[in-house]
C-alpha positions as CSV (number, residue, x, y, z in Angstrom):
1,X,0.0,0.0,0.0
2,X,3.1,2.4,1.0
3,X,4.6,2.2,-2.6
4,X,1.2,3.0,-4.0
5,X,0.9,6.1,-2.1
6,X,4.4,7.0,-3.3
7,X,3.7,6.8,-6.6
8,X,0.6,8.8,-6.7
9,X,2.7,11.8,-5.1
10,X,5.7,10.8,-7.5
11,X,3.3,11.3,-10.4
12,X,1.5,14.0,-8.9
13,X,5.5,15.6,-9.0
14,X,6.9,14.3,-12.1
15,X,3.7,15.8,-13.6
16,X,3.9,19.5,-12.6
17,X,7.7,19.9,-12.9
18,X,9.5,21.5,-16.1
19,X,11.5,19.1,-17.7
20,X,14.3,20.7,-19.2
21,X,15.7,18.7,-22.5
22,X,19.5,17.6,-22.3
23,X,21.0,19.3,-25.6
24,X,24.8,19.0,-24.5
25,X,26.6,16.5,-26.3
26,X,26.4,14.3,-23.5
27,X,22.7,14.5,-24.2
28,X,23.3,13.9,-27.5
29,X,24.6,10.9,-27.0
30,X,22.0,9.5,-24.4
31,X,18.8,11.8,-24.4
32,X,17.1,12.6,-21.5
33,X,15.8,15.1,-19.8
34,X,16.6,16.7,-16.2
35,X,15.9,19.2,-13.1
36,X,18.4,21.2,-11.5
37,X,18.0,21.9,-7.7
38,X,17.2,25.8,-7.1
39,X,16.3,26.0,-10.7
40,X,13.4,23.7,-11.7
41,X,13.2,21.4,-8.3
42,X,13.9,22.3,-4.7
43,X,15.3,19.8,-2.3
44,X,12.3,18.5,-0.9
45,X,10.8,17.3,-4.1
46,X,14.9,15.9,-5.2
47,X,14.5,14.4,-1.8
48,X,11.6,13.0,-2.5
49,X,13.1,11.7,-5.6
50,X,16.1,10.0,-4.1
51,X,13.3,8.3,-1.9
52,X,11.7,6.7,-4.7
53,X,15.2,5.8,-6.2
54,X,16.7,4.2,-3.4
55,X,13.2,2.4,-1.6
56,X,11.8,1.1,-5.3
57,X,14.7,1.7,-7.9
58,X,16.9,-1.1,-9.2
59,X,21.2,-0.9,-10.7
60,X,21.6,-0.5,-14.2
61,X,24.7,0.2,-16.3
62,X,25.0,3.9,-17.7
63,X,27.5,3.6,-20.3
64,X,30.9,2.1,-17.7
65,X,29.2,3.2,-14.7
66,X,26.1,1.5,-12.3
67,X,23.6,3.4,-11.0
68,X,20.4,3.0,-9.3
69,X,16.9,3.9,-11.5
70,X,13.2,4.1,-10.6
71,X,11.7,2.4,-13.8
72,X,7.9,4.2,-13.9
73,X,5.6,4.3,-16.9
74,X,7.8,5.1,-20.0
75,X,10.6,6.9,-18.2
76,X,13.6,5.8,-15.8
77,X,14.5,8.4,-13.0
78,X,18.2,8.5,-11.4
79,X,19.5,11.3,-9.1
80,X,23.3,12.4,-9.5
81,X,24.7,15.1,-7.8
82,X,21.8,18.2,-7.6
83,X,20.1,16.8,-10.8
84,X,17.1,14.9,-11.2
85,X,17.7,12.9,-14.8
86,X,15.0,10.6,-16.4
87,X,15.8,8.9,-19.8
88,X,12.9,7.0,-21.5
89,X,13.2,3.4,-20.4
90,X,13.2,1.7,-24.3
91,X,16.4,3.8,-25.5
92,X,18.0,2.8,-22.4
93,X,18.0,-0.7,-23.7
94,X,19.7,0.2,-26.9
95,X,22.3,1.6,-25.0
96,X,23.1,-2.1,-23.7
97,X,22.0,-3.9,-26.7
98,X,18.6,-4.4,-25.7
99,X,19.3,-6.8,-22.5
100,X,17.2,-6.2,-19.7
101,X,19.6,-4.5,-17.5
102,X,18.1,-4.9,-14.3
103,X,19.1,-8.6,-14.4
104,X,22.9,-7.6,-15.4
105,X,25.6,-8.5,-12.9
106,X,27.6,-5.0,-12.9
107,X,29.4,-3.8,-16.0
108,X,31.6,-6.5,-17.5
109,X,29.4,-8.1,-19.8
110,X,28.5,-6.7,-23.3
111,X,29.2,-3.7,-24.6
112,X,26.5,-1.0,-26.0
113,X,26.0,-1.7,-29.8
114,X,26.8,0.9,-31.6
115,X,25.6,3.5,-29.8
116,X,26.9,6.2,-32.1
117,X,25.6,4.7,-35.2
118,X,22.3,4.0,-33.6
119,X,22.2,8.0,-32.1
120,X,23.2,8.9,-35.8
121,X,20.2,6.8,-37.5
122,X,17.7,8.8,-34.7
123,X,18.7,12.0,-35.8
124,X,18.4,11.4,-39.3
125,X,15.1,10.0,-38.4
126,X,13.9,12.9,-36.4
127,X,15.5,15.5,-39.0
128,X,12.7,13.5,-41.6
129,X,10.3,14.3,-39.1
């Protein structure tokens, strides 16, 4: 019942917050989009956040390094530093050549596919569009 609660809040939250879209080329390479602390969240609701990450999120690989995500609906949440990232759940799967990451041992195991030739066929896709 507790994690049902949560999740009506963390919608509630995710809902009403502006959502900046990651245009560095770090976002280029793996879109997403974030909050900054101050700026478009304030600590309570990046608290709030971390909560959900850490009580109901699971480790995935981001490119070399593991982190821990809260998969909900289309988008994956992770916390790093004062920055509230989400990245949607399906191109986070391309990144690791679609294996289900949550039942990966920690990085060691195969590489991302491509992933600049797969970034490159997206944006010539969405240029089309």
């Amino acid at each position: 019942m507790k994690q049902e609660e949560d999740e009506i809040k963390f919608e509630k939250l995710i809902n009403n917050s502006s959502w900046r879209q990651a245009s560095s080329p770090g976002g280029l390479k793996s879109p997403h989009q974030y909050l900054i602390l101050h700026k478009t969240i304030e600590q309570e609701d990046l608290d709030f956040i971390q909560y959900m990450v850490d009580s109901y999120g699971v480790y995935k690989n981001y490119f070399k390094k593991r982190y821990k995500y809260f998969d909900y609906k289309e988008y994956s949440y992770f916390v790093m530093g004062h920055a509230v990232n989400r990245g949607l759940i399906e191109l986070q799967k391309n990144y690791n050549g679609g294996i289900d990451q949550t039942k990966q041992e920690p990085y060691g195991g195969k590489k991302m596919n491509n992933l600049a030739e797969y970034f490159k066929k997206l944006k010539e896709k969405n240029d089309k569009n």
